[in-house]
Structure formats: structure tokens, C-alpha cells
C-alpha positions in Angstrom: 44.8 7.1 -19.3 42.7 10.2 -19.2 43.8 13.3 -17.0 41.2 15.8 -15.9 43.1 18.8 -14.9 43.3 22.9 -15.5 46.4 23.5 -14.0 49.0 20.6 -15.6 51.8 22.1 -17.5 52.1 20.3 -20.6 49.1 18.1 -21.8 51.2 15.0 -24.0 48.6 12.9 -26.5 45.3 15.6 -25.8 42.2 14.1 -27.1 39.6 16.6 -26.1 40.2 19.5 -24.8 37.7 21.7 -22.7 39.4 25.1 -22.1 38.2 27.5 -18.8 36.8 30.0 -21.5 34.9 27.3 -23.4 33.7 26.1 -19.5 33.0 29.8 -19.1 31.1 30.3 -22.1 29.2 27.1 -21.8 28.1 28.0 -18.1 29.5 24.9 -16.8 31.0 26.7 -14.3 30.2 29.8 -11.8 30.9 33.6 -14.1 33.4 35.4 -12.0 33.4 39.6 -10.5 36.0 40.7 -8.6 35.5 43.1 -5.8 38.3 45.4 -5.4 38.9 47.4 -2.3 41.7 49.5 -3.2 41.0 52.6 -5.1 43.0 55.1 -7.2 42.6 57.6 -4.4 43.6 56.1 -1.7 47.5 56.0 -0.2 49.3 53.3 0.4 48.3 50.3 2.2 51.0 48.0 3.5 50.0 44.5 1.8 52.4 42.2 3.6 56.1 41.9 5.2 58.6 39.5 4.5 61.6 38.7 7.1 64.0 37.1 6.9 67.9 36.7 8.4 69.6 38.6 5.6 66.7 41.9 5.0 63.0 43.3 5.7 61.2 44.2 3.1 57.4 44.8 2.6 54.9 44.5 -0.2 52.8 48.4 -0.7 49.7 48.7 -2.5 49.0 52.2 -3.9 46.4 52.8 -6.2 45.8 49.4 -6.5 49.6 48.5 -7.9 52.1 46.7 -5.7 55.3 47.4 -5.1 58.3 45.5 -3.4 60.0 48.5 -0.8 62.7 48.0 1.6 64.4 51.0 4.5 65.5 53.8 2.0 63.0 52.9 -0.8 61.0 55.8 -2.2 57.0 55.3 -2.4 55.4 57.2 -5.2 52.1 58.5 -4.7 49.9 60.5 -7.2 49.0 63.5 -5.8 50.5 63.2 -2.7 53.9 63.9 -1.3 57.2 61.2 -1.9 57.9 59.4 1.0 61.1 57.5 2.6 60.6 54.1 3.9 62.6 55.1 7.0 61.4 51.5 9.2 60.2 47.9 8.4 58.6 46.0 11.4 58.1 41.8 11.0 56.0 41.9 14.9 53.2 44.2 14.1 53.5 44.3 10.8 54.1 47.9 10.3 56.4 50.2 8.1 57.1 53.6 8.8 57.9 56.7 6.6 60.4 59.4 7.6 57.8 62.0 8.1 56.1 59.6 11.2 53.4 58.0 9.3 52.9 54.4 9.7 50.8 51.7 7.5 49.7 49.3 9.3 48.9 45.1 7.4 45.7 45.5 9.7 44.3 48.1 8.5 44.6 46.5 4.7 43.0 43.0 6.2 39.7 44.8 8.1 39.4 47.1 4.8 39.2 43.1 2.7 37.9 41.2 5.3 34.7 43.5 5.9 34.0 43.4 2.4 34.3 39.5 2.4 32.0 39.3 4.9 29.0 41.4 3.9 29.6 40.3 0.4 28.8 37.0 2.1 25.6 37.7 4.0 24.5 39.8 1.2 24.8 36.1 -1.1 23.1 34.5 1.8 20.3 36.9 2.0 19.6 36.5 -1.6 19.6 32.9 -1.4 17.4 33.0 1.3 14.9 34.6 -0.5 14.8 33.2 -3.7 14.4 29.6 -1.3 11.4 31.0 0.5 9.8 31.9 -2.8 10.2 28.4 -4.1 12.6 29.8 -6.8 15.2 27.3 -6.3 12.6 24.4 -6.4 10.0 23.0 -3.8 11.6 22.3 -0.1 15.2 23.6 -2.2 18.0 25.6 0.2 21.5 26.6 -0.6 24.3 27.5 2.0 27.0 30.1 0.9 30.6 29.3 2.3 33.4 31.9 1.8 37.1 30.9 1.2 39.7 33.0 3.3 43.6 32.6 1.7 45.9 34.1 4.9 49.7 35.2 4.0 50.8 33.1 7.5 49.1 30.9 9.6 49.8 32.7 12.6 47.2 35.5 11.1 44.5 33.4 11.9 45.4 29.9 13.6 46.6 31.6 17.2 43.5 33.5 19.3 44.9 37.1 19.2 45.4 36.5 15.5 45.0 39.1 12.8 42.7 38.2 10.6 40.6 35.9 13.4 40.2 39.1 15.3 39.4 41.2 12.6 36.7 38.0 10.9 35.0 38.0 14.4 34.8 41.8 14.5 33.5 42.6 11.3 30.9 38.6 11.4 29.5 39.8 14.9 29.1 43.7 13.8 27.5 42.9 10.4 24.9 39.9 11.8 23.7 42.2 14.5 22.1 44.6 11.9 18.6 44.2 11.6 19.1 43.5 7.4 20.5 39.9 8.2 17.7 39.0 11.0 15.6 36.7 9.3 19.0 34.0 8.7 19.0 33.2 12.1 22.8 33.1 11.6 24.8 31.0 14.1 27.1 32.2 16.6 30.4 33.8 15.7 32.6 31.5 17.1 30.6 28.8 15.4 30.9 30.0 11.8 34.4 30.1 10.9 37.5 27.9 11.3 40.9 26.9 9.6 42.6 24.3 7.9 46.3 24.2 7.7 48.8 21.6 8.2 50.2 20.5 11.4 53.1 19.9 13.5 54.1 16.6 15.2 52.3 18.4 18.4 49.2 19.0 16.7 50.4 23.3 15.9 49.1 24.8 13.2 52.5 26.0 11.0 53.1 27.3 7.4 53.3 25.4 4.0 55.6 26.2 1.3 53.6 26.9 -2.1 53.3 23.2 -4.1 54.5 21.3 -0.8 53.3 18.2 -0.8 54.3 17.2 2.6 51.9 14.7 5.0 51.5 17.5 7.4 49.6 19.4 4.6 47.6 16.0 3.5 46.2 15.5 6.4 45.0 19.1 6.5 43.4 18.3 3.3 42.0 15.1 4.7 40.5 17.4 7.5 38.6 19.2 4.7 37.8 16.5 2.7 35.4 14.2 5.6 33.5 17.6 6.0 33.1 18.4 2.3 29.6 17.3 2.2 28.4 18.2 5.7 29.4 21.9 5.1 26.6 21.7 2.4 23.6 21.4 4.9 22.7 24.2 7.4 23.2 21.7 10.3 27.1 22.4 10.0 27.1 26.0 11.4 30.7 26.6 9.5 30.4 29.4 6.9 33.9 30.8 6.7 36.9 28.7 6.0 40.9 30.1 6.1 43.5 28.5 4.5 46.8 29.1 4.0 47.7 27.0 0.5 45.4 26.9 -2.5 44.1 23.6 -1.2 43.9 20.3 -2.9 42.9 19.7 -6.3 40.1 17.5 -4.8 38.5 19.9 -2.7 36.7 22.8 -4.8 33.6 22.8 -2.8 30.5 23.8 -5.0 29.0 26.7 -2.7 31.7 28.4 -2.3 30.5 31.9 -3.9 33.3 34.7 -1.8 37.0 34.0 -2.1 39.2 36.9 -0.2 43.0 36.9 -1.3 44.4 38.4 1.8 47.9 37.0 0.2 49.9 39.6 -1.6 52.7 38.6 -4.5 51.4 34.9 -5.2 52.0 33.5 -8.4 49.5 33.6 -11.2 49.3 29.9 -11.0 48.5 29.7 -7.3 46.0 32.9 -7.7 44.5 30.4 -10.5 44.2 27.6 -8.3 42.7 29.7 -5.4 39.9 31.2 -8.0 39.0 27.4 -9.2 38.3 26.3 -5.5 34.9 28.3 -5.9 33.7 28.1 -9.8 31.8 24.4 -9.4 28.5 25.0 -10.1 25.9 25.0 -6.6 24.6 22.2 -4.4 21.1 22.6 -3.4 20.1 20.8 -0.1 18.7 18.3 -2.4 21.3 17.3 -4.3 20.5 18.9 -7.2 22.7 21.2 -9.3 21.6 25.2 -9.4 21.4 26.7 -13.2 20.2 30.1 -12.5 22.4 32.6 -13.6 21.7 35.5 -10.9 22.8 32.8 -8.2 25.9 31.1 -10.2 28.7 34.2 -9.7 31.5 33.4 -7.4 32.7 37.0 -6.1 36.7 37.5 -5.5 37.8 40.2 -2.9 40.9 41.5 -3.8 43.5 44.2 -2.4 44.6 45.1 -6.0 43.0 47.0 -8.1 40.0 45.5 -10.5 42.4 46.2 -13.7 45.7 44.4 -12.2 43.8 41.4 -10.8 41.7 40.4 -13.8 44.5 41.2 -16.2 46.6 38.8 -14.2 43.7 36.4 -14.3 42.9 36.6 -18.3 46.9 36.7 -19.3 47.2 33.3 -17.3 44.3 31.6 -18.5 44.9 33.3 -22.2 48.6 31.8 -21.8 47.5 28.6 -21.3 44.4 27.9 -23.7 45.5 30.6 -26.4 42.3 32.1 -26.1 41.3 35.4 -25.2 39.2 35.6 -22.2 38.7 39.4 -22.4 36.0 41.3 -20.9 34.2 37.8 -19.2 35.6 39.1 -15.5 33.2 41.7 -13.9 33.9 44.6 -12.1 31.9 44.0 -8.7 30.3 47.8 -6.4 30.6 47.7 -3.1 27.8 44.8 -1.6 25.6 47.5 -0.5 25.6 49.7 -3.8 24.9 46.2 -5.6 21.9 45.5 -2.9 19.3 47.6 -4.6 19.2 45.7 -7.9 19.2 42.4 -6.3 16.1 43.9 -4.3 14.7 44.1 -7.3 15.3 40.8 -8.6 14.0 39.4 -5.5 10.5 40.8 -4.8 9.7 40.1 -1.3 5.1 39.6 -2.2 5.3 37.1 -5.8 3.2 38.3 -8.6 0.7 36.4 -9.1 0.2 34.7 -12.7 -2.6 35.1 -14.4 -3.2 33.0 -17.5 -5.6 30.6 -19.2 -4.6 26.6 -19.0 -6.9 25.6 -22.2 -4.7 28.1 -23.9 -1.4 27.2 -22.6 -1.9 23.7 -23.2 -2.7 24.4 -26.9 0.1 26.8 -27.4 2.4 24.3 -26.3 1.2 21.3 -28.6 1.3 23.3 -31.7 5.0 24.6 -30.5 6.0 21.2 -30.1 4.2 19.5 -33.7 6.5 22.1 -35.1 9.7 21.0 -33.4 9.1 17.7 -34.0 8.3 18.3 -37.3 11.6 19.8 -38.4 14.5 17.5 -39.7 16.3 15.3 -37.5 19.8 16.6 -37.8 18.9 20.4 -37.0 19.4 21.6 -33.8 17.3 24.2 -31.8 18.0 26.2 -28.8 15.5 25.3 -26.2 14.6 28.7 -24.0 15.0 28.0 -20.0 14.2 30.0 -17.2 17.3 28.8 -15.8 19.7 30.3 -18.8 20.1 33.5 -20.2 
């Protein structure tokens, strides 16, 4: 029996083992930057609230390190005054200092989801144009989908939700702008939706981490009879929330954004939520995509860029005993990274200039010389496609 797995605990009678770093290094799989919009700066952002019979307590991001505070706890800021937790609210999700300021969770989502979203239109408008060019081969497309992970279904499953009011806010805001108007892009209400598991009665409800229930397989199901169709542009869906890390079966290729609106998952889960999106592209033709300016899946985080990716390489490091140091990339803002995609992207081709006779010669005498060497060498062939 052969398993094909990153995530199994204990690998009995391994006969080949391909580690994420040797994937990584290989290019078998998408490179990964992580997008972080907390800074040292800023104060404290509330990150999420858990209630429950016996206490209230709330997860607090500042500087980009979370901390667990409950009524009475002391929040450390650096340069700024200590402040008292003086209240904890479950609905809003708000907590309040003794000197009258409040943090409010949405607040922390629009700062994430925003990001999310124009980091997505910003993929989509490079795709675009490396499509009209001919770049990604003749009559070639690719659709972008994003990956939304929610702390509670009722963020997103119910109208007035959080992080559905906020998507639609930020979606209809950003695809007005004039940047975005040659991707014709759907209507808002057509571009996102969510997959969670189900009561009897059909309502959307929460899963407990590693449940394995049939509520939460037939969510899966849901997502697995539209894997393929969310690949052409005649499914309008772009956007997808979720509340578990999904089924193992169902890392869909193009997904190139993943925002962790969660706060306090384990590094396992956060693992499992990061593979979803590092399969390497579909093309409208089927085809895989090698380049490596396309192949970079893009993680919005609420934590800092140093806590995240350490989190990321000690798990993956834990696991395959390898050091994956230094492979995670530190991700601007979409706009400050727009100018030097511009330039990867000309909008007028150059035009190539160059003699046939002469390339054709060129490239028998290169290949009389290949073949010419001994059998069990091995060269590196240069592609346009790999760095």
C-alpha cells in the first residue's frame, strides 16, 4: 500500500520520501509570500473572542504578536500607554479598556480582507495580461480563486455577516476602479460563496477542527462536483469561505490568495490551510503553468511576517528535519508590488528581431554537441519557463 500524504503523523515502512522543501526546491509546487497586515506600529487589534459558559476571553494582536487577555488582563504596548481589559463582548465582538477605548474584530477583518481582495485582482490583472500577450500559450487563460478561512460560520454564512459584509464592501469598492476595467469582472453577489457543513434543516453551523462528521462531508462533496467548473471563467465564483481547512481531496490548483481570518489555530491546521493553494496552475486548456512570476500563492495574515513564517518553517522543519529557512517571502502591500509586475508585463511586445538561417544553425551545432557527450551525463536544459 502506498500513502500519499504531507500531513500523516508517523510514516511506518517509508519507501520514498518527497519532503515540502524538496517539492519546494524542485518547483513542483507554487513558492509561497506572506502578506502581513499588522505592523510594529500599530495598537492592538482584537483578533477573535471566545465564549463560553464558564469565562470570556479574547485573542489581541499587537505588533503582530498574539496574546490570550481576559477582564483585568494588562495589554502591553510599546510606546504606548498599559491598558486594563475592563470588558469582553461575544455579540459584537468588541473588548473595551478602562480608559474607553474599544477594539473592535471588524475592524481587524476589513484591515485582512481588503488586502485579500486587491491582492486578488492584482493576480488577476497580471494573468490577464500575460494571456492577451500569448504568454501563457496560444488561446491559454487562467482564473485566480482566493481561499477565505472564517473563525465562525456565522461571520460569513448569515446576510448581515461580518466578513460577507465587509468581502462585498471592499469586491464592489475595489472593481469599480478604473485599474480593474478591462476583467469585465462579474457581479458581486456572483463571485463569492461559502462551504460549510449543515444542519438537518439545511443551516450552515460550525465544525470542530479534524471532525469528520457527514455534515462536514457533504460540504466537502459540495466543493468537490464544482472543482473543475471553478477553473473556467463561465463559473463567475472567485472567492470561496470556509470554515475547516477542507478535505485533503480538494486543493484546487488556482488558488493563488489564502486569508487566515482565524486566530490561535494549530500549526497543523495553519499547514493544511497553506497546502489547499500550492498545486501548480490549470490553464483553460488543461495544461499545467511553469512560469515562475505566475506560480506564487500569496497568504494574508493578521500576524506579523516573522511569527507566521516562523510558525510555518518550525512545522514543516519538525516534520522533514530539514531546514526550510529563508524559502517564505516577505510580500508589500499589492499596490507597492504593482510597479514591478508593470514592468514584467509590458502592455506593446517588443518585437524580435533575429535571422532564421542563423538560428537554425546555432541550434544544430548546440544539439551535435549534446548529443555527442556520454550517455550517463546529465545537463540542465535552459527554459523560459524555469529560473
Amino acid at each position: 500500500m502506498l500513502r500519499y500524504s504531507a500531513t500523516h503523523r508517523s510514516a511506518p515502512n517509508l519507501v520514498y520520501r518527497l519532503t515540502p522543501v524538496d517539492a519546494y526546491d524542485l518547483r513542483l509546487v507554487k513558492r509561497i509570500g506572506v502578506l502581513s497586515v499588522s505592523a510594529a506600529d500599530q495598537g492592538p487589534r482584537l483578533m477573535s473572542v471566545n465564549a463560553t459558559s464558564r469565562s470570556v476571553t479574547a485573542r489581541v494582536s499587537v505588533g503582530g504578536t498574539v496574546q490570550e487577555v481576559r477582564t483585568g488582563s494588562v495589554v502591553v504596548s510599546p510606546g504606548r500607554p498599559d491598558r486594563v481589559v475592563a470588558e469582553i463582548g461575544a455579540v459584537p465582538e468588541v473588548l473595551r479598556f478602562s480608559d474607553g477605548t474599544m477594539l473592535d474584530l471588524e475592524d481587524t477583518y476589513r484591515l485582512q480582507i481588503h488586502a485579500a481582495v486587491e491582492t486578488h485582482l492584482e493576480k488577476e490583472l497580471q494573468l490577464h495580461a500575460l494571456a492577451a500577450r500569448g504568454t501563457l500559450g496560444e488561446g491559454a487563460w487562467l482564473k485566480p480563486l482566493t481561499l477565505f478561512f472564517v473563525d465562525r460560520v456565522a461571520h460569513y454564512a448569515p446576510a448581515d455577516g461580518v466578513a460577507r459584509r465587509l468581502f462585498e464592501a471592499a469586491f464592489t469598492d475595489l472593481a469599480a476602479q478604473p485599474r480593474y476595467a478591462d476583467l469585465d469582472l462579474p457581479a458581486t453577489a456572483d463571485v463569492h460563496d461559502g462551504y460549510f457543513a449543515t444542519t438537518a434543516r439545511g443551516v450552515p453551523k460550525d465544525v470542530r477542527a479534524g471532525a469528520a462528521g457527514k455534515e462536514e462531508t457533504a460540504a466537502f462533496e459540495r466543493i468537490m462536483r464544482s472543482k473543475e467548473r471553478l477553473l473556467t471563467f463561465a463559473e463567475p465564483l472567485r472567492f470561496i469561505f470556509s470554515h475547516s481547512a477542507l478535505s485533503e481531496g480538494w486543493d484546487n490548483p488556482n488558488v493563488f490568495t489564502i486569508c487566515h481570518l482565524q486566530s490561535g489555530s494549530s500549526e497543523l491546521r495553519r499547514r493544511q490551510q497553506v497546502g489547499r493553494g500550492l498545486r501548480l496552475p490549470v490553464l483553460t486548456d488543461g495544461t499545467r503553468c511553469h512560469l515562475p512570476e505566475v506560480n506564487i500563492l500569496t497568504v494574508v495574515a493578521g500576524e506579523s511576517f516573522s511569527v507566521f513564517a516562523a510558525g510555518l518553517q518550525r512545522d514543516i522543519e519538525k516534520e522533514t528535519g530539514v531546514s526550510f529557512s529563508g524559502r517564505i517571502e516577505r510580500f508589500a502591500k499589492p499596490r507597492e508590488a504593482a510597479p514591478a509586475v508593470a514592468q514584467k508585463i509590458p502592455s506593446t511586445p517588443k518585437p524580435f528581431a533575429f535571422d532564421t538561417d542563423d538560428l537554425i544553425d546555432a541550434a544544430v551545432v548546440r544539439i551535435e554537441a549534446v548529443l555527442a557527450e556520454p550517455a550517463t551525463s546529465m545537463r540542465r536544459v535552459n527554459s523560459p519557463c524555469w529560473s
